[in-house]
Structure formats: C-alpha cells, structure tokens
VEXDREN-2710 file (C-alpha; in Angstrom, 1 decimal):
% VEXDREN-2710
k/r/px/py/pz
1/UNK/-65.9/-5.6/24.4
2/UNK/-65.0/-9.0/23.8
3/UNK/-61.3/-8.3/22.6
4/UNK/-60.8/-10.1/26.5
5/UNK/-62.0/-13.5/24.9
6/UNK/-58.9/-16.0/24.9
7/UNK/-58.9/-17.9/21.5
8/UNK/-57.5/-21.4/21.8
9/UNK/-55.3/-22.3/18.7
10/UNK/-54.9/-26.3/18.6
11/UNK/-52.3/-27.1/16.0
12/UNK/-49.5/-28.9/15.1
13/UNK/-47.9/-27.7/12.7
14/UNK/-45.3/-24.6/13.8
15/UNK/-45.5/-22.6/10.6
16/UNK/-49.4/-22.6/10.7
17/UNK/-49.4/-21.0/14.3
18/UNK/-46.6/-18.6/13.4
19/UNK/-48.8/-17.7/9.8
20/UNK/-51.8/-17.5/12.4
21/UNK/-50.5/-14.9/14.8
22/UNK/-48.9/-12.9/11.8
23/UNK/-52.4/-12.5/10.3
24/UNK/-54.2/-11.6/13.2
25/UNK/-51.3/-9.3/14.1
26/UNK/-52.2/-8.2/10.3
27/UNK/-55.9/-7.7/11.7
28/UNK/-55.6/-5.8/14.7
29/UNK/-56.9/-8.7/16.2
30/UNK/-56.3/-8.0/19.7
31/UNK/-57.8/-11.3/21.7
32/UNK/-55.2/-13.0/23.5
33/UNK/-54.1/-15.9/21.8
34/UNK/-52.9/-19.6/23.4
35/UNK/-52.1/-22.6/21.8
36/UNK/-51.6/-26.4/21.7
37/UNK/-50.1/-28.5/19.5
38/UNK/-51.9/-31.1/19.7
39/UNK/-55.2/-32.8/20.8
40/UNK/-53.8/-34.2/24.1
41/UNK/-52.3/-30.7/24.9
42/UNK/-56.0/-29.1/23.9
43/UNK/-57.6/-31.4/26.5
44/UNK/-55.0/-30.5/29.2
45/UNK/-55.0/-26.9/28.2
46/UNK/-59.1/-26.8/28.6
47/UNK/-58.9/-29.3/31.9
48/UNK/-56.7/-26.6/33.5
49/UNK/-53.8/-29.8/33.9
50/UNK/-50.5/-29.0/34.1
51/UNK/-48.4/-27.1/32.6
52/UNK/-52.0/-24.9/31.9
53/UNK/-52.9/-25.1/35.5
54/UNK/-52.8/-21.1/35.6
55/UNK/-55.8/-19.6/34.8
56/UNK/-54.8/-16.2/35.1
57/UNK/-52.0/-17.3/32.6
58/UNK/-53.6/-19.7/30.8
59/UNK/-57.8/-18.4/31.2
60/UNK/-60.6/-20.8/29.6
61/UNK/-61.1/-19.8/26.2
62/UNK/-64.1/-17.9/24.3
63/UNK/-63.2/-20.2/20.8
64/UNK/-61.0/-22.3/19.8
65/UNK/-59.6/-22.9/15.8
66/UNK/-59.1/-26.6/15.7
67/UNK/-56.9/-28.2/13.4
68/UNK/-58.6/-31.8/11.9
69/UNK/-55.4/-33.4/11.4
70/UNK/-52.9/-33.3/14.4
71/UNK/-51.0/-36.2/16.2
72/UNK/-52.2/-38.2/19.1
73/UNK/-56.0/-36.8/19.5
74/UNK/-57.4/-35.6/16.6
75/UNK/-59.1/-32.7/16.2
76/UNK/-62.4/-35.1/15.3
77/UNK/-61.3/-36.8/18.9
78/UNK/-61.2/-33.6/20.4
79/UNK/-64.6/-32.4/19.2
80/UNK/-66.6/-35.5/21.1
81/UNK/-64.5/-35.1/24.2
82/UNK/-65.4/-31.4/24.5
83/UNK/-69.3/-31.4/24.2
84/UNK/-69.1/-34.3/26.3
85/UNK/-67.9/-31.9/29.1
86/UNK/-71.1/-30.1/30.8
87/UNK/-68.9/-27.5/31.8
88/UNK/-67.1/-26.7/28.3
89/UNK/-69.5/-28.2/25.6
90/UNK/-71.0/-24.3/24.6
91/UNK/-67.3/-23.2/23.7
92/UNK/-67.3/-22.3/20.6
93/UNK/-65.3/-24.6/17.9
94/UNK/-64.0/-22.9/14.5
95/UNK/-62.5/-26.4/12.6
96/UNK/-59.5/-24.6/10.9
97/UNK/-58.3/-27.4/8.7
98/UNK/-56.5/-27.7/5.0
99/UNK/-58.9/-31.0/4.0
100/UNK/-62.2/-30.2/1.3
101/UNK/-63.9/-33.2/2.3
102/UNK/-67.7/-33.4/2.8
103/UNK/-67.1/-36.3/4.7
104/UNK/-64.8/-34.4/7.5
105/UNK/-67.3/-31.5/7.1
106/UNK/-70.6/-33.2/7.9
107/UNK/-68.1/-35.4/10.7
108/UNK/-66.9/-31.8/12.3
109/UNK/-71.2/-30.3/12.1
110/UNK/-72.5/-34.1/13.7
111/UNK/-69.7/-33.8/16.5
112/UNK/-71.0/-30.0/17.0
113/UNK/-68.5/-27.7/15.7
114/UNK/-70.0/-24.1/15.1
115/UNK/-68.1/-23.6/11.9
116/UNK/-66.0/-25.0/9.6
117/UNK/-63.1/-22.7/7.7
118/UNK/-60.8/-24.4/5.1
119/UNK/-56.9/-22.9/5.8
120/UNK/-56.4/-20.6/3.0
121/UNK/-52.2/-20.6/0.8
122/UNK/-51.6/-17.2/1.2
123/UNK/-51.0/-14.8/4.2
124/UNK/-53.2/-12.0/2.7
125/UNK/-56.9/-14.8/2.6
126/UNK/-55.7/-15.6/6.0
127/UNK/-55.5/-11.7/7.0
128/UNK/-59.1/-11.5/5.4
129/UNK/-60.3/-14.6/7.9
130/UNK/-58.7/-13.0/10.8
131/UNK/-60.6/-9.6/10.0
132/UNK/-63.7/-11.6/9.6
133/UNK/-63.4/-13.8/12.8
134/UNK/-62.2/-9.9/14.9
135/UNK/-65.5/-8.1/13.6
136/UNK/-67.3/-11.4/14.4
137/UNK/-66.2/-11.6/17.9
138/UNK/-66.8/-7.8/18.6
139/UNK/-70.3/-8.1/18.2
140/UNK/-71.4/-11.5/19.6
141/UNK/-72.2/-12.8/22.7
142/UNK/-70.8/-15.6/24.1
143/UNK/-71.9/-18.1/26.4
144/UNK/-71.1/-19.0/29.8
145/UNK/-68.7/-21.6/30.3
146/UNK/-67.2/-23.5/33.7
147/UNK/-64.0/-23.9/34.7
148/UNK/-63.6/-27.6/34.9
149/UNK/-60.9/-27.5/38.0
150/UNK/-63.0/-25.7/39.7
151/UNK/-65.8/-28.3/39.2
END
C-alpha cells in the first residue's frame, strides 16, 4: 500500500547512498528512492526548484533519512527549515547519521525529527534497518503534505 511513498535520501557521502540502495535492494524495499547530497540540494529538492522542478520525476516525499553531517546546510539546518514550512513540516524525518552524541540526539528530537537511527559498519545491520523501516512503512499511515510550488 505505501510501497508508492518516495523516500528522500539527503547525503553526502557517495558510498553511503550506494551502501543505502544496496541494502534496501537487499530488503525488497520497493519505495522509490531520491536523493540529495547535501542540505541546499534537500531544500531545492522539497521546494520543487530546479533541477527537481518535476514532480512526476521527482514527487514530494513520504520520509526522508537525513544525514547530520553534510556540507553547506546541515542536516540540523535542514531540520528547522522544514517544520518551519506549513506545507512540509508533518514529513516524516529519520536522522540517519554515524555521530553517538546525546547532544545531536536531543538537538535532532527539539528540531522535531521522528526518529533518530545511528548508521550501522556493515552491509548486513544496514539490510536489517532497511527491513525494519519496509515493514514499518507498509503498515503506517502517513500524513498529508503540500506541494510547496503549488502553494
């Protein structure tokens, strides 16, 4: 049912995206998947601003895995700017990150991320999240969100 639910992928680093798409290949996850590589690039992509200006190519997502650490706006940056968007702030936000720190942790809950998953070292504990995060998806609801260009 909700295998039509885009996930937004905002990293920048290539090998995590490539380990990513291999896992939820792994996982039979079948929601399309889009990225950015950074936070500027996440912003544009959920605007609907060039070169994501297609939204039958590039469709508003269901959630997005948010990396903390990423040049130009950080993940932390990209956070406030989204639930400061009436159209966009119920998206749901998975902070997919490498750093253990309580203090990005409680930062990533204030700014209103829905969860918080540390990046796992091996391709198998990143096949398990990707199984965890399909069976989660196929049996939640998700809210409605606007199209900000069409705002």
């Amino acid at each position: 049912m909700n295998e039509k639910q885009t996930i937004l992928l905002v990293d920048d680093t290539r090998n995590d995206i490539w380990l990513v798409r291999r896992a939820f290949k792994n996982a039979q996850v079948l929601n399309p998947i889009q990225e950015a590589h950074n936070g500027d690039e996440a912003i544009a992509y959920l605007q609907g601003e060039p070169p994501f200006d297609d939204r039958a190519r590039f469709p508003v997502p269901g959630v997005m895995l948010l990396d903390i650490s990423m040049p130009r706006r950080n993940g932390f940056q990209v956070l406030e700017w989204l639930r400061g968007q009436p159209g966009l702030k119920r998206l749901i936000v998975i902070i997919f990150t490498a750093s253990l720190r309580d203090e990005d942790i409680d930062r990533a809950f204030d700014l209103g991320a829905n969860f918080f998953i540390v990046k796992p070292n091996g391709l198998e504990s990143l096949i398990t999240i990707a199984r965890c995060l399909r069976d989660w998806m196929e049996c939640s609801q998700f809210p409605q969100l606007d199209d900000v260009t069409r705002v």
